[in-house]
C-alpha atoms as a printed R data frame, in Angstrom:
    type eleno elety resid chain resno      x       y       z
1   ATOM     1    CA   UNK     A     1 18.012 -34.457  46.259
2   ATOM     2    CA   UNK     A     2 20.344 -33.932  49.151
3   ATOM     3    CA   UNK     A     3 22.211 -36.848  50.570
4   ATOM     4    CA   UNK     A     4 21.748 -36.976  54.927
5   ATOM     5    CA   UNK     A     5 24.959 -37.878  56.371
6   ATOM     6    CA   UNK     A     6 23.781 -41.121  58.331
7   ATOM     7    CA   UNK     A     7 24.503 -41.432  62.197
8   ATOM     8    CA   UNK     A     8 27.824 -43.301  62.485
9   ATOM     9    CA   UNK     A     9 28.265 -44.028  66.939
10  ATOM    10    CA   UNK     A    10 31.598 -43.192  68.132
11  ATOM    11    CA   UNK     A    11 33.508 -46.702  69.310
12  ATOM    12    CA   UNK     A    12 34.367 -44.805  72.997
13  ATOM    13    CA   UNK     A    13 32.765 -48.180  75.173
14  ATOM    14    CA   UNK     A    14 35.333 -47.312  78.064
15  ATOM    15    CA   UNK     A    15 34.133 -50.501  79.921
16  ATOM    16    CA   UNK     A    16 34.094 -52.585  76.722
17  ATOM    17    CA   UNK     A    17 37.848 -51.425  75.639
18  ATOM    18    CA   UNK     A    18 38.973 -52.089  78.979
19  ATOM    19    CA   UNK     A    19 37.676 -55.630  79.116
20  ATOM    20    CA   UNK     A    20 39.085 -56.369  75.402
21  ATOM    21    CA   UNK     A    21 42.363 -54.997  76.775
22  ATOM    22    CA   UNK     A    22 42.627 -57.086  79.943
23  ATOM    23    CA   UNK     A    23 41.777 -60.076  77.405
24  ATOM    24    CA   UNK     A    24 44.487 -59.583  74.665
25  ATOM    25    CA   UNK     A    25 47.073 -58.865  77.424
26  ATOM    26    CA   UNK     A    26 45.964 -61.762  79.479
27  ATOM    27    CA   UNK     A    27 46.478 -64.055  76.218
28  ATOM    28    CA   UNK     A    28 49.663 -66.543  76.617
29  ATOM    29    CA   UNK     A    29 52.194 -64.071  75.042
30  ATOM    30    CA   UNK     A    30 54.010 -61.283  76.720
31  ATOM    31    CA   UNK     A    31 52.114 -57.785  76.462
32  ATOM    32    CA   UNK     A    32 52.107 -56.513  73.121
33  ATOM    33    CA   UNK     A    33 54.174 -59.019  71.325
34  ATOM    34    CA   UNK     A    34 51.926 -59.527  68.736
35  ATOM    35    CA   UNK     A    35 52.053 -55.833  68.074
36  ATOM    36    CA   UNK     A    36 49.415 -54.500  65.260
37  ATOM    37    CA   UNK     A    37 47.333 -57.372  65.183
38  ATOM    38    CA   UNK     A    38 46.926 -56.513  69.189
39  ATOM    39    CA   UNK     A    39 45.705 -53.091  67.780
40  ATOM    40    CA   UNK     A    40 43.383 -54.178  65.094
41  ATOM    41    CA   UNK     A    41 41.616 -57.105  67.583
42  ATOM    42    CA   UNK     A    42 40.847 -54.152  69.504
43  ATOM    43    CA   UNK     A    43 39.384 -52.179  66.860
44  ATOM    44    CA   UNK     A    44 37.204 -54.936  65.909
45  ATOM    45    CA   UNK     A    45 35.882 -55.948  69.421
46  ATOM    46    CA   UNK     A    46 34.931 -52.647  69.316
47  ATOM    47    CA   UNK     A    47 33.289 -52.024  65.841
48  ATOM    48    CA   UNK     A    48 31.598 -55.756  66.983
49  ATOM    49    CA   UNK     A    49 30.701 -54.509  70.213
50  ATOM    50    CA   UNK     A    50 31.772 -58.081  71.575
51  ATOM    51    CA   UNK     A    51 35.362 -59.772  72.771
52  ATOM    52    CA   UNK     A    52 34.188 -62.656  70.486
53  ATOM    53    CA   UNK     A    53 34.403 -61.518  66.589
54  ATOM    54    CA   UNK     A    54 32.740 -62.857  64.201
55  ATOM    55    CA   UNK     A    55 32.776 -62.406  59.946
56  ATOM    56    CA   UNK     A    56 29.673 -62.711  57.585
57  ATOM    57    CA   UNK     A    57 29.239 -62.340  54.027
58  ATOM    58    CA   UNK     A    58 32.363 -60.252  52.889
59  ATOM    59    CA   UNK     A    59 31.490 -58.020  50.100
60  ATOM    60    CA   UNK     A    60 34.098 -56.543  47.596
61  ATOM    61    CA   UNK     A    61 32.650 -53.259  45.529
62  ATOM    62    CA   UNK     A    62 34.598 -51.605  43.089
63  ATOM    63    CA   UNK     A    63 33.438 -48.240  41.649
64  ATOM    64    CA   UNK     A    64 34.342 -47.433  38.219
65  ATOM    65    CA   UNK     A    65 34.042 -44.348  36.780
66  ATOM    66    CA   UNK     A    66 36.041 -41.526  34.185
67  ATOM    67    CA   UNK     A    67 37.518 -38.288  34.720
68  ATOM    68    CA   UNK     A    68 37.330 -35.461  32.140
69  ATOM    69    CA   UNK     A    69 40.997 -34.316  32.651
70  ATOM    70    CA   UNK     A    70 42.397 -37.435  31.523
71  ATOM    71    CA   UNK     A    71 42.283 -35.082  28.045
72  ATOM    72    CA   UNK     A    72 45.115 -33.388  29.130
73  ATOM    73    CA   UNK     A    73 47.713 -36.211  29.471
74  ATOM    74    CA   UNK     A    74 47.739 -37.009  33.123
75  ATOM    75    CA   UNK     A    75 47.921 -41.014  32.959
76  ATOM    76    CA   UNK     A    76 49.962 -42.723  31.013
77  ATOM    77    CA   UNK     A    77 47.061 -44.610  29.334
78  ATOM    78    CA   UNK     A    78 43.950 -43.387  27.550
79  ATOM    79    CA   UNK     A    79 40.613 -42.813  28.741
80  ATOM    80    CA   UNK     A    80 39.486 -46.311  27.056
81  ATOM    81    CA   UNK     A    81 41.279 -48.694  29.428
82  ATOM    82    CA   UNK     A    82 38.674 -47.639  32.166
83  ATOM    83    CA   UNK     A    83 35.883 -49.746  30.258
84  ATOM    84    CA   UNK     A    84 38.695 -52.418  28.786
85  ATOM    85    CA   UNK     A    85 39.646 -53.133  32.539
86  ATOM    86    CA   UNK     A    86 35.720 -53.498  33.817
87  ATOM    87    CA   UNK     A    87 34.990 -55.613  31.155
88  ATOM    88    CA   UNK     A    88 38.023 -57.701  32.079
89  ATOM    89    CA   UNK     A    89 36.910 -57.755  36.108
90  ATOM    90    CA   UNK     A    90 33.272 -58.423  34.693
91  ATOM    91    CA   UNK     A    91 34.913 -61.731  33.015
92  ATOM    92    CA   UNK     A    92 36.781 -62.926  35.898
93  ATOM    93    CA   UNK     A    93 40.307 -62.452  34.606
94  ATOM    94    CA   UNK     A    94 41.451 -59.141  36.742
95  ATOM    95    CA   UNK     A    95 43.499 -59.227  39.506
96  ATOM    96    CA   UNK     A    96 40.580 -58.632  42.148
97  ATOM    97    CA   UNK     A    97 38.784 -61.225  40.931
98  ATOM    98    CA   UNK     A    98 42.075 -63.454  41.539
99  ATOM    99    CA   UNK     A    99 42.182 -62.552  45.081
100 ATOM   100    CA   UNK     A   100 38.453 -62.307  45.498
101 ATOM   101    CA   UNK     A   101 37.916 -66.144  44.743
102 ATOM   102    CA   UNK     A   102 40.714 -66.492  46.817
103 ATOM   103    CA   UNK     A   103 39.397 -64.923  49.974
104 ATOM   104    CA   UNK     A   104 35.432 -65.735  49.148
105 ATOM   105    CA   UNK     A   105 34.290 -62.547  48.743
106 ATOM   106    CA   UNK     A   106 31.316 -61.705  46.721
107 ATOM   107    CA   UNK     A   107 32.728 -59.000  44.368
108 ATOM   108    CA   UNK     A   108 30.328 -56.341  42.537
109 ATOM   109    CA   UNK     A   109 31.499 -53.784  40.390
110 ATOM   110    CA   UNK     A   110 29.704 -50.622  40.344
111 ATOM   111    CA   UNK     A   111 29.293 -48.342  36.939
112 ATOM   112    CA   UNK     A   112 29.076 -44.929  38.880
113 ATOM   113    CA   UNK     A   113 30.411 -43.110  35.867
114 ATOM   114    CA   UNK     A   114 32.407 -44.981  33.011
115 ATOM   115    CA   UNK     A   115 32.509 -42.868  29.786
116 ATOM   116    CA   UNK     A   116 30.803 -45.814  27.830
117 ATOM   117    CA   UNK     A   117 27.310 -47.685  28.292
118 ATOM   118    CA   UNK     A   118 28.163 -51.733  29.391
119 ATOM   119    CA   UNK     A   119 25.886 -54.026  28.997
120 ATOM   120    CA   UNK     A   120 24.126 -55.939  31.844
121 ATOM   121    CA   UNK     A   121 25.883 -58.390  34.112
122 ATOM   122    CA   UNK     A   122 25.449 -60.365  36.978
123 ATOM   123    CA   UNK     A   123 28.107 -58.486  39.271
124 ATOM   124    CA   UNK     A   124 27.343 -54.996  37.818
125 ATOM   125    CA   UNK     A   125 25.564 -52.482  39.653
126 ATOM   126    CA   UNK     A   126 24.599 -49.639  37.057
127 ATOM   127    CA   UNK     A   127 24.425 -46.169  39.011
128 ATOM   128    CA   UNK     A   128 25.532 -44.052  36.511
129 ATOM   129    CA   UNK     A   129 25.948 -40.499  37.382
130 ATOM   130    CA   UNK     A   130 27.557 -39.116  33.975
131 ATOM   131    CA   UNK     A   131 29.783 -40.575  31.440
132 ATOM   132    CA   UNK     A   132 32.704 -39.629  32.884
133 ATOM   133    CA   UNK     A   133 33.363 -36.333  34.888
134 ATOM   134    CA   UNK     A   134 34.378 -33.232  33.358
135 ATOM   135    CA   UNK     A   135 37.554 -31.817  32.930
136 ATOM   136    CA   UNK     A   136 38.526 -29.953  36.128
137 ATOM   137    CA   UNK     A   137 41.005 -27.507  34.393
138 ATOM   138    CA   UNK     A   138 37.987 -25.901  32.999
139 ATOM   139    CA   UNK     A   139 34.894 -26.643  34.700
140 ATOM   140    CA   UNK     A   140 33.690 -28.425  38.707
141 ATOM   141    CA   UNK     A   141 33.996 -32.184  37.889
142 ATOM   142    CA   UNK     A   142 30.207 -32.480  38.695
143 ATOM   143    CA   UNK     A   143 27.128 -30.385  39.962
144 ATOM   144    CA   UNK     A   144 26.298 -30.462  43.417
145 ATOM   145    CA   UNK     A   145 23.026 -32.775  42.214
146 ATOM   146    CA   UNK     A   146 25.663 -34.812  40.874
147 ATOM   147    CA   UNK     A   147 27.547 -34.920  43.523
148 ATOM   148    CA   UNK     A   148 24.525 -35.769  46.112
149 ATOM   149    CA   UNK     A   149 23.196 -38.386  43.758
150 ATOM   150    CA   UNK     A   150 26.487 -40.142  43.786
151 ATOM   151    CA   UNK     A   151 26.908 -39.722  47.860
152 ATOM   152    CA   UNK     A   152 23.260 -41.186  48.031
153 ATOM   153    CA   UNK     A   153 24.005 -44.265  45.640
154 ATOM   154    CA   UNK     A   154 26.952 -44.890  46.920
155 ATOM   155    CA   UNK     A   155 25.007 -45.338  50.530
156 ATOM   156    CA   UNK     A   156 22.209 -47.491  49.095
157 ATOM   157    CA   UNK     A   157 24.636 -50.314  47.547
158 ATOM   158    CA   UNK     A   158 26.160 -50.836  50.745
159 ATOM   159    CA   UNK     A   159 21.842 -51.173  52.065
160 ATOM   160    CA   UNK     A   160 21.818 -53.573  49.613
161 ATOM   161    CA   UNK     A   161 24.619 -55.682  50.471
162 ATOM   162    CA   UNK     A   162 24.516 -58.800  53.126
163 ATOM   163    CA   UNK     A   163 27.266 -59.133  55.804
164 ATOM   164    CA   UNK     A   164 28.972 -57.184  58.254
165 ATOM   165    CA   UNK     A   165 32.888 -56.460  56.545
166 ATOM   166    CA   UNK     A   166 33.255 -54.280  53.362
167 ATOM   167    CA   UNK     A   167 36.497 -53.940  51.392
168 ATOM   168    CA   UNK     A   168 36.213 -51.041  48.130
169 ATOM   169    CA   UNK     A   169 38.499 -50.329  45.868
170 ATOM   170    CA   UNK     A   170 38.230 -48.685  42.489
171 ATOM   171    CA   UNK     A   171 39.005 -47.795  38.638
172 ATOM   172    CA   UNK     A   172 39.241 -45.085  36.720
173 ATOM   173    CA   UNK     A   173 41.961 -43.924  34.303
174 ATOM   174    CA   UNK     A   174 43.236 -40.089  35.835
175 ATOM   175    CA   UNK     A   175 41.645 -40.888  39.231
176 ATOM   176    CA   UNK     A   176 44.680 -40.415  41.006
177 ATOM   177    CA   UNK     A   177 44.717 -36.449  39.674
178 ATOM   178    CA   UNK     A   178 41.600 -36.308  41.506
179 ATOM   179    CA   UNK     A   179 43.003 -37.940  44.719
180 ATOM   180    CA   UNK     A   180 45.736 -35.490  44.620
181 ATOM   181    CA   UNK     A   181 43.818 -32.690  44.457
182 ATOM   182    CA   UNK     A   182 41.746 -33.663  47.366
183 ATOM   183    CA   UNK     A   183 44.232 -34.372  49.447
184 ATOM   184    CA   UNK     A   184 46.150 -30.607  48.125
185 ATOM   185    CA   UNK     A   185 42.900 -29.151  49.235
186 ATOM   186    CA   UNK     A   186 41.499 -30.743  52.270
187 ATOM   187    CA   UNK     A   187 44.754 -31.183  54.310
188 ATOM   188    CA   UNK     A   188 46.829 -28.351  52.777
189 ATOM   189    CA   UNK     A   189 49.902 -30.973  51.621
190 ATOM   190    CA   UNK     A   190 51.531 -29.175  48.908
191 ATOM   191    CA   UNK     A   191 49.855 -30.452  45.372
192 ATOM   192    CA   UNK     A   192 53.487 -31.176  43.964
193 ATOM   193    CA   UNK     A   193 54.196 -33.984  46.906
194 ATOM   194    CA   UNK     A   194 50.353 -35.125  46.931
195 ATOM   195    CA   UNK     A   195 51.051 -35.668  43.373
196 ATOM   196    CA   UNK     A   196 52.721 -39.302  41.778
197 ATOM   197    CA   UNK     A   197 53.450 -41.234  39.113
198 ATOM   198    CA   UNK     A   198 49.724 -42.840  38.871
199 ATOM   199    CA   UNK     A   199 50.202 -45.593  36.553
200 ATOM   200    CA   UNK     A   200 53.751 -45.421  36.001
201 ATOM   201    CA   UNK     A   201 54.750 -41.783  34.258
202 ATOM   202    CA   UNK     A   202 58.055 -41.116  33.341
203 ATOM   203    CA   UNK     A   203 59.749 -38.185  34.744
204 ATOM   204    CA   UNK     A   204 58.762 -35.378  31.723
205 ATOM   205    CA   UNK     A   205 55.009 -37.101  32.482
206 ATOM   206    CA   UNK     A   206 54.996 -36.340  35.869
207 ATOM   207    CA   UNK     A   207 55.867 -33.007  35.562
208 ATOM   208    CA   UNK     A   208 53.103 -32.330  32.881
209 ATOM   209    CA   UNK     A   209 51.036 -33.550  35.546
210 ATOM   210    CA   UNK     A   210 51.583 -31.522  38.547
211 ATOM   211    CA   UNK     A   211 51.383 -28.348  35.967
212 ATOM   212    CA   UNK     A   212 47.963 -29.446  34.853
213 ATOM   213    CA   UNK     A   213 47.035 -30.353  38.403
214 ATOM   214    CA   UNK     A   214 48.093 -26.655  39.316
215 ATOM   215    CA   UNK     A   215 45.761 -25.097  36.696
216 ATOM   216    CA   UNK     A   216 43.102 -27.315  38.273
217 ATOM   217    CA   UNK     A   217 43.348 -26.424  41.763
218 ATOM   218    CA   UNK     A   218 43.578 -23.074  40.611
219 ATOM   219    CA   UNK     A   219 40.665 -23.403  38.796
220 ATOM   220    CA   UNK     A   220 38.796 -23.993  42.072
221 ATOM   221    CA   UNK     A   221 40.006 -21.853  44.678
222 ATOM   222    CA   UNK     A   222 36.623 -21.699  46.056
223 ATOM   223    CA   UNK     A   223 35.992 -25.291  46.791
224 ATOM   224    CA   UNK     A   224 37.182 -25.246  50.054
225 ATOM   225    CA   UNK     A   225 34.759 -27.650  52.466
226 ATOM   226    CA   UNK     A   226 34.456 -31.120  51.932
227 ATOM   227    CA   UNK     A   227 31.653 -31.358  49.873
228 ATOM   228    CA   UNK     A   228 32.592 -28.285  47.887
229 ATOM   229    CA   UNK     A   229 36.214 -30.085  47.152
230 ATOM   230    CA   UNK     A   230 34.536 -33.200  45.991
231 ATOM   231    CA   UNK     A   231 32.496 -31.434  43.832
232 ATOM   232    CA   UNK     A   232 35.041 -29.540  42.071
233 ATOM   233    CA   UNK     A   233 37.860 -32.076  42.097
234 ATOM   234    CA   UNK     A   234 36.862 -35.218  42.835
235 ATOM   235    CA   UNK     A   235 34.880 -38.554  40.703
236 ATOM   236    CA   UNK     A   236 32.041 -40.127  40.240
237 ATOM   237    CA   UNK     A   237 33.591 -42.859  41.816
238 ATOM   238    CA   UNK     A   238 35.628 -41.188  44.833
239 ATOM   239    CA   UNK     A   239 32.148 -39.942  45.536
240 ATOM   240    CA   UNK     A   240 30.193 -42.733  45.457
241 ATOM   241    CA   UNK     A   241 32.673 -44.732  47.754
242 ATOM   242    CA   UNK     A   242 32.277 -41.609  50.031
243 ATOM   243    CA   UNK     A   243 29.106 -42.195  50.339
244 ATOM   244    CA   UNK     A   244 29.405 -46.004  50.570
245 ATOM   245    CA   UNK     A   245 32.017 -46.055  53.593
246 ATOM   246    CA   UNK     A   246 29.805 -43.716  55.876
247 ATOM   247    CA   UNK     A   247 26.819 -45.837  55.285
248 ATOM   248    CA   UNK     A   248 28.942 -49.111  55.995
249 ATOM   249    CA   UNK     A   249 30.364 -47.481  59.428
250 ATOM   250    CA   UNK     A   250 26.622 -46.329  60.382
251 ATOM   251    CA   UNK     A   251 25.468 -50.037  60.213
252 ATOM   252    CA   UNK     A   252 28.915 -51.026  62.113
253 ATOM   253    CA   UNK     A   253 30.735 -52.804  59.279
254 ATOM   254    CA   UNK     A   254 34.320 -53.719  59.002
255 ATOM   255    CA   UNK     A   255 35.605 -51.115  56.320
256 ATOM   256    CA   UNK     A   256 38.697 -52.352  54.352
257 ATOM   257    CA   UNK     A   257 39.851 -49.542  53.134
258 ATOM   258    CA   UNK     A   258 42.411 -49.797  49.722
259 ATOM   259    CA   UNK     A   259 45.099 -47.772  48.041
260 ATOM   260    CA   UNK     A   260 45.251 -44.051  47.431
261 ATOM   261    CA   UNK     A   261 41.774 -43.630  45.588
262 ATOM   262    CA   UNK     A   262 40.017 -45.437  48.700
263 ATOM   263    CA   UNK     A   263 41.883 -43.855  50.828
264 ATOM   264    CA   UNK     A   264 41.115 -40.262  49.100
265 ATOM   265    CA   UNK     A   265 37.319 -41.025  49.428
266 ATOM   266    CA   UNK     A   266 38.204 -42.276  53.105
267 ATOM   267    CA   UNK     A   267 39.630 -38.624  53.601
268 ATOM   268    CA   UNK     A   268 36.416 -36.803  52.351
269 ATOM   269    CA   UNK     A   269 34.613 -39.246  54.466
270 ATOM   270    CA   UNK     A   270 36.229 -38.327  57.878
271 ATOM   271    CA   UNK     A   271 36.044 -34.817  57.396
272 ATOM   272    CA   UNK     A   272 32.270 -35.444  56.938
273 ATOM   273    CA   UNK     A   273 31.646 -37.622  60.254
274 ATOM   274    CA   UNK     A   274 35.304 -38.317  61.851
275 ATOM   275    CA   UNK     A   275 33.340 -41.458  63.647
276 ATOM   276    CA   UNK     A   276 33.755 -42.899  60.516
277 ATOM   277    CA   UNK     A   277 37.554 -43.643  61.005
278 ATOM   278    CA   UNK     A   278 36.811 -45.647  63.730
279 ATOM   279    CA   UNK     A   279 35.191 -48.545  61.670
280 ATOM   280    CA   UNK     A   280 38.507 -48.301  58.611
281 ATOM   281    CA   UNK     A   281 41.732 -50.887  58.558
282 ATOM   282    CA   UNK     A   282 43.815 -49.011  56.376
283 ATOM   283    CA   UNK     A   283 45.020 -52.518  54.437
284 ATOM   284    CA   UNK     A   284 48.036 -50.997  52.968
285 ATOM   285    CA   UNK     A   285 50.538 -48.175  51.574
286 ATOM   286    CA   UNK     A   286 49.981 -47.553  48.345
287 ATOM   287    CA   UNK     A   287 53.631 -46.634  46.384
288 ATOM   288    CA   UNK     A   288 51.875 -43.828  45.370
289 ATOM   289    CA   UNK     A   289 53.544 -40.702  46.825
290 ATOM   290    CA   UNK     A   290 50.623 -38.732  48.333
291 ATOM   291    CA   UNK     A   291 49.109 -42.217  49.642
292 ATOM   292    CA   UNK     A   292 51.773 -42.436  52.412
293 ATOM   293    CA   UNK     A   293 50.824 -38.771  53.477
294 ATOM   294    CA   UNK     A   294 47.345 -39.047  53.463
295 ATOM   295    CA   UNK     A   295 47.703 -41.761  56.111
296 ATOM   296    CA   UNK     A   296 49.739 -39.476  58.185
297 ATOM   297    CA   UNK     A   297 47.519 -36.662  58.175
298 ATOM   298    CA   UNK     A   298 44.656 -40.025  59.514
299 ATOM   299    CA   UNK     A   299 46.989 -41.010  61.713
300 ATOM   300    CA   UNK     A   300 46.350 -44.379  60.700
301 ATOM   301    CA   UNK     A   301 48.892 -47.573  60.579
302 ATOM   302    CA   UNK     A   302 48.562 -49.727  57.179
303 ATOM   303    CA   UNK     A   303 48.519 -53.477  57.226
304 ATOM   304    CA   UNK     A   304 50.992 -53.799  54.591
305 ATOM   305    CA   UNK     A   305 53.859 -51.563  52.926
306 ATOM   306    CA   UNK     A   306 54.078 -53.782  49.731
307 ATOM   307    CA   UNK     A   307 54.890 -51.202  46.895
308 ATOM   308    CA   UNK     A   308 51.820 -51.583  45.079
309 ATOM   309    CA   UNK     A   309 49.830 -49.514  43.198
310 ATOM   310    CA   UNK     A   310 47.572 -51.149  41.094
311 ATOM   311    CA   UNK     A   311 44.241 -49.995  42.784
312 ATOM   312    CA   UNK     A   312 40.975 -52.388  42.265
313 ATOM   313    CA   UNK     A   313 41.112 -53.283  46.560
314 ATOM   314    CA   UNK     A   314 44.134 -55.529  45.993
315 ATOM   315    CA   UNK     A   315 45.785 -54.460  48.965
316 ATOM   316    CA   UNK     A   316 42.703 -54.232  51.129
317 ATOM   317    CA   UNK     A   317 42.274 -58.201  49.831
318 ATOM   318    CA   UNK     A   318 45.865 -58.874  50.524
319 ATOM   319    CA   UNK     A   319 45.568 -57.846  54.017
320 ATOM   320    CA   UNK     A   320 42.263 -59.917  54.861
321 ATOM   321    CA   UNK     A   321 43.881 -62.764  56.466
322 ATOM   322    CA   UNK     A   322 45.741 -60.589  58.782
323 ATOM   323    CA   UNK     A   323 42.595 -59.497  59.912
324 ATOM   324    CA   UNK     A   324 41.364 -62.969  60.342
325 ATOM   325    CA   UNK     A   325 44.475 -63.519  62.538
326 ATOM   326    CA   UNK     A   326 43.847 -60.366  64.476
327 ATOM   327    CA   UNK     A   327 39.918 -61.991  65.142
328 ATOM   328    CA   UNK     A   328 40.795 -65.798  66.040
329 ATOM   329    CA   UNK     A   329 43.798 -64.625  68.003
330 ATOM   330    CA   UNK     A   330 41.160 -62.615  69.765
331 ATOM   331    CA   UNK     A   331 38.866 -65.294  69.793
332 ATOM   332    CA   UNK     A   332 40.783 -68.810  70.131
333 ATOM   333    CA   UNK     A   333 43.827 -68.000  71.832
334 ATOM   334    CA   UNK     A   334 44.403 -69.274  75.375
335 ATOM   335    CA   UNK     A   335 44.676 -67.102  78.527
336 ATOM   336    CA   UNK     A   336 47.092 -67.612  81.084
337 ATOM   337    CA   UNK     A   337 44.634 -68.929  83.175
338 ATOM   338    CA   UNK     A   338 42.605 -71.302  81.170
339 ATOM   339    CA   UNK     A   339 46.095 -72.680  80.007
340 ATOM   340    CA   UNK     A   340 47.569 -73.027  83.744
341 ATOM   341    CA   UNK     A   341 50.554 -71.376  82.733
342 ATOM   342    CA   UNK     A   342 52.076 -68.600  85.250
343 ATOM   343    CA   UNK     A   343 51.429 -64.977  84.085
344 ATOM   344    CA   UNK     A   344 53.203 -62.074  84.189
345 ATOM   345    CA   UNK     A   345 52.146 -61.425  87.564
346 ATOM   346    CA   UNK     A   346 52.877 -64.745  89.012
347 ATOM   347    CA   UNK     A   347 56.213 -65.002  87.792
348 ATOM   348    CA   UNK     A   348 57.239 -61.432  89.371
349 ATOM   349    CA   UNK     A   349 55.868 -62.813  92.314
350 ATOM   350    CA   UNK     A   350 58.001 -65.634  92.539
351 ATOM   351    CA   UNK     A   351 61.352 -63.949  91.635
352 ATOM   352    CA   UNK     A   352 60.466 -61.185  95.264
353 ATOM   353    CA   UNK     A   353 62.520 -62.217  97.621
354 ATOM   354    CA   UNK     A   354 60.484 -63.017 101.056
């Protein structure tokens, strides 16, 4: 099986961007004072193809999945906290689930490669590609019909799922060795700034790490296109949200995009189809060191800055009502001229001397 990229449209509506514009800077407010939200009502009119936008049906996914070179010390926990911590979201007590409730979005966590076999739920989506990856000192974290399979599930959850706004995070102990790596190899970033403290490593930890991470991308000097590099450093789960975010931007969702894991699979994703950046709100910066990076090389503006690093889309879920504000501002706020209050124009008008 080979996974098709899907069609994803460029947003480049030069008629429909104009006509947001003109409404957004005709709203009663100076132009631009309501700075990043301006930019994001814009992105959304345009995803939406509408100046009205509307929300239906927000879904939260969160791949899980293991990585092989969590044997060699990388995270500062064990390989077993991967299932411990879906078995926790599965019971409603994680922090995702918190904000989930919260927000009202249906949340489904997706087994795309945990090293253990769960038991049925209601919220989990069994795609197993492997029990966990394997250890990419030594050997590609998965074959190439590994890696398709993953792309290809990742692509039919989203076809499964109602509404038009996504938000994906993740969890997987050693996952943010992977993201490193993919970032070391797809934008050239040197591995030992790509490379942080994950889930909180001490100093002697963290520079275990970026030696094992060395012998990795060493390992793999090959793996140099997109596909190649996911292959050979990436996760079951990095893959599978891959393959979830391009299908969500080819049916014109709103992509929440998370913390340094999302944002790694987000990476892979645009050098696939760079259409596909058009449809992401990078939610926020991750205090993971390679995270702020990574959005630099996207040229892409997060939400919120708020030191976190926990992973599971918290901080695409923290930045939802932001992007609620961004839509009713578009949607509810009064124009000059509906209001009767002067403009911009009108008042330079009446300060020109006859």
């Amino acid at each position: 099986m080979t996974f098709a990229l899907p069609p994803i449209e460029a947003v480049t509506d030069v008629r429909l961007e104009a006509k947001l514009r003109h409404k957004i800077d005709n709203k009663t407010k100076p132009v631009g004072s309501l700075g990043q939200l301006e930019d994001l009502a814009l992105q959304l009119g345009l995803i939406q193809r509408s100046d009205v936008v509307t929300f239906q049906d927000p879904q939260m996914v969160v791949f899980a999945a293991d990585h092989g070179i969590a044997a060699d010390g990388v995270s500062a926990f064990p390989q077993a906290v991967t299932v411990q911590m879906v078995a926790n979201m599965l019971a409603g007590g994680a922090a995702i689930n918190v904000l989930s409730r919260q927000h009202g979005f249906a949340l489904q966590v997706v087994d795309a490669g945990v090293a253990a076999d769960l038991e049925d739920h209601p919220q989990l989506i069994k795609r197993k590609i492997g029990h966990g990856t394997k250890n990419i000192c030594k050997n590609p974290a998965m074959s190439e019909e590994q890696l398709h399979a993953a792309l290809q599930a990742g692509a039919d959850i989203v076809k499964s799922l109602p509404g038009n706004v996504i938000a994906f995070g993740e969890m997987g102990i050693a996952n943010t060795s992977s993201a490193a790596l993919l970032l070391n190899r797809l934008t050239g970033i040197a591995l030992k700034d790509a490379t942080g403290r994950g889930t909180g490593l001490t100093d002697p930890q963290l520079r275990h790490k970026r030696k094992v991470l060395m012998l990795a991308i060493l390992r793999h000097p090959d793996a140099v296109e997109p596909l190649q590099a996911l292959a050979a450093l990436g996760g079951f789960e990095i893959a599978m949200m891959t393959g979830a975010m391009l299908q969500a931007a080819s049916q014109r969702r709103v992509i929440l995009v998370d913390g340094f894991i999302a944002g790694a699979a987000a990476l892979v994703a645009y050098k696939l189809v760079p259409q596909v950046l058009h449809y992401m709100v990078f939610c926020h910066r991750s205090a993971e060191r390679g995270h702020r990076l990574l959005l630099d090389h996207l040229k892409a503006r997060a939400l919120l800055d708020l030191d976190m690093r926990l992973g599971e889309g918290t901080g695409a879920l923290l930045a939802w009502p932001l992007v609620q504000s961004a839509a009713r501002l578009m949607n509810e706020m009064a124009s000059f001229a509906s209001a009767g209050i002067s403009g911009k124009e009108s008042v330079e008008a009446a300060m020109t001397p006859p």
